[in-house]
C-alpha positions as a Markdown table, in Angstrom:
| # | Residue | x | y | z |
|---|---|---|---|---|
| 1 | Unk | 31.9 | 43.1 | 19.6 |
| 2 | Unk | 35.3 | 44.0 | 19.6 |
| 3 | Unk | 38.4 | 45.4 | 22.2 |
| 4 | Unk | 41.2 | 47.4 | 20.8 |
| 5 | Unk | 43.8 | 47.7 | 24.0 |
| 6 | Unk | 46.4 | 50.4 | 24.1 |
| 7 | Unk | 49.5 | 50.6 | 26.6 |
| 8 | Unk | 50.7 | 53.7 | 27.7 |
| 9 | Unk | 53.1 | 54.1 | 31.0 |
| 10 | Unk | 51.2 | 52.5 | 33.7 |
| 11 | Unk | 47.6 | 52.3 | 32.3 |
| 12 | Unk | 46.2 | 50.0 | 29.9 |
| 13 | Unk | 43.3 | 51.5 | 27.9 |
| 14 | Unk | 40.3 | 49.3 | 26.7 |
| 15 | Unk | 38.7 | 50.6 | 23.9 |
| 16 | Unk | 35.2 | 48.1 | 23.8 |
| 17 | Unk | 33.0 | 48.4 | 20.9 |
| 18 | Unk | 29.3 | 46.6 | 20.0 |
| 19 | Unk | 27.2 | 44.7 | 22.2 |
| 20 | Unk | 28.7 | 42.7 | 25.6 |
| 21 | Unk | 26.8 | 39.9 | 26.2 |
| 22 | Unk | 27.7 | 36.0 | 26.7 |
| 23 | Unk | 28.8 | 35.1 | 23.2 |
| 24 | Unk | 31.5 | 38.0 | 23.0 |
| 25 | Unk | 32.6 | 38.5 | 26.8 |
| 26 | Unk | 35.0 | 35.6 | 27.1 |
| 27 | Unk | 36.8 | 36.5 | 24.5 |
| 28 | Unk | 37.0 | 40.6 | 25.9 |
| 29 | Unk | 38.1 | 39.2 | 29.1 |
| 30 | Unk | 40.8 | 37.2 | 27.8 |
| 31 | Unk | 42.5 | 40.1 | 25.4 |
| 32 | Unk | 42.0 | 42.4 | 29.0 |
| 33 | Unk | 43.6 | 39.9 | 31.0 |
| 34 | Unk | 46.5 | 38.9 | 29.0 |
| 35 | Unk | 47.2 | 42.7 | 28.7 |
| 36 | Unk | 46.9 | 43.1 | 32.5 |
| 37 | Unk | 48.9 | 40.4 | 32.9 |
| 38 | Unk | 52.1 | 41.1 | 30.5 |
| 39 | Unk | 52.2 | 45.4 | 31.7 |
| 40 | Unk | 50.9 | 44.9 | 35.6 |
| 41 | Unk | 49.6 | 48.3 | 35.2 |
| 42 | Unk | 48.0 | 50.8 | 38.1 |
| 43 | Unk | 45.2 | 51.3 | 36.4 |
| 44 | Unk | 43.0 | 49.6 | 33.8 |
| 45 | Unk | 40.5 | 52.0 | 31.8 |
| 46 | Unk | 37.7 | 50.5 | 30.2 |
| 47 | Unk | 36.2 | 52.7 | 27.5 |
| 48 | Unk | 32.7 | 52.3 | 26.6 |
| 49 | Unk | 31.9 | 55.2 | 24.5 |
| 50 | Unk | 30.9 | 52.5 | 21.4 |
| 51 | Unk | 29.2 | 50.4 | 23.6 |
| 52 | Unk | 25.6 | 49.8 | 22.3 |
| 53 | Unk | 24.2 | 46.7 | 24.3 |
| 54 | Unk | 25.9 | 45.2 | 27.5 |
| 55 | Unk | 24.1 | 42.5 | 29.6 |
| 56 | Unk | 24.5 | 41.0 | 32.9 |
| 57 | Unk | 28.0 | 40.1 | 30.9 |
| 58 | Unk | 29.4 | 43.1 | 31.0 |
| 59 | Unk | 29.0 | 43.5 | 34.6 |
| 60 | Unk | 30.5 | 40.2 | 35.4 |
| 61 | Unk | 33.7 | 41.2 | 33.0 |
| 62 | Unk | 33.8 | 44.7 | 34.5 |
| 63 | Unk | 33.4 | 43.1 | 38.3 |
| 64 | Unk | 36.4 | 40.6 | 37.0 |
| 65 | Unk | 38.6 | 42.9 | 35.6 |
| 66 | Unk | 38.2 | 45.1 | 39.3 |
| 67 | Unk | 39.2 | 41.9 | 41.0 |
| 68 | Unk | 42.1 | 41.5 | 38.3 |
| 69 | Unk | 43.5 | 45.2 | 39.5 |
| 70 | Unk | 43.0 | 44.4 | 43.1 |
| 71 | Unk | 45.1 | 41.5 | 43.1 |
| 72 | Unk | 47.9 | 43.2 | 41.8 |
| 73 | Unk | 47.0 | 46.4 | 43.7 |
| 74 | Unk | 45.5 | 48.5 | 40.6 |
| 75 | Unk | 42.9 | 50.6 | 40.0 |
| 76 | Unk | 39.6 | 50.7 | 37.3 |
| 77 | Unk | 37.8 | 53.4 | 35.8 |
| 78 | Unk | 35.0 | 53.0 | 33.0 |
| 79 | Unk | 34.9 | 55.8 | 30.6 |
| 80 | Unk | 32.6 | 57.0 | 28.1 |
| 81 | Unk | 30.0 | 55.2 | 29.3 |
| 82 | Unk | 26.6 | 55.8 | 27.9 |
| 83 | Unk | 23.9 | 57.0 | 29.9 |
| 84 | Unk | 21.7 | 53.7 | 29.5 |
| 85 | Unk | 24.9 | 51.3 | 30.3 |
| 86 | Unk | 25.6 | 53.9 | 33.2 |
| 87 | Unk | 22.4 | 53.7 | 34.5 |
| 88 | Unk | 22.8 | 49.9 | 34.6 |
| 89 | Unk | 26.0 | 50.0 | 35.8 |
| 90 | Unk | 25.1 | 52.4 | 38.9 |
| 91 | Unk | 22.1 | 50.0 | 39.2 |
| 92 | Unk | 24.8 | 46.9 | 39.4 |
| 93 | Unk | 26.8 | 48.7 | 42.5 |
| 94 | Unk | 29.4 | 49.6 | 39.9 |
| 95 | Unk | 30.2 | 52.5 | 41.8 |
| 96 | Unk | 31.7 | 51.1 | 44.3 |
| 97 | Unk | 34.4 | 49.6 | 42.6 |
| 98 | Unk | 35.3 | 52.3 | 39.5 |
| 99 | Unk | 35.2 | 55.4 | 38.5 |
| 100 | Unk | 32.6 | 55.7 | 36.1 |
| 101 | Unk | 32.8 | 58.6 | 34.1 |
């Protein structure tokens, strides 16, 4: 599992690829967060069109990353998401916090 972040403007892009789970999340949080942290952008995108597994993990880093953005009054969407890890997702309350597209 593996993050590829891109800057551009006001929007950090968070390309995720592989499987979320336990062993691999800490290490996706930190690259998001250190991102967030150096561009204090509007909105954070978290891409998850190579996603192929996420656990309970990857709700706890997307819920994490939304509580990031609202601290510093930003926004998440999740793009790309696959229909199984939407599913989950929408399951999760998700919703409620980000775009999922």
């Amino acid at each position: 599992m593996g993050v590829r972040i891109e800057t551009e403007e006001s929007t950090v892009n968070a390309y995720l690829d592989g499987e979320i789970d336990h062993h691999c999340a800490p290490g996706i949080r930190s690259e998001i967060d250190m991102a967030v942290d150096a561009g204090s952008p509007e909105m954070l995108v978290l891409d998850f069109g190579e996603v192929t597994f996420m656990d309970s993990s990857g709700i706890g880093l997307v819920m994490g990353r939304y509580q990031v953005m609202k601290n510093i009054g930003g926004r998440v969407c999740l793009r790309n998401t696959p229909k199984h890890i939407k599913k989950v997702m929408h399951l999760a309350g998700l919703d409620k916090f980000a775009n999922i597209l």
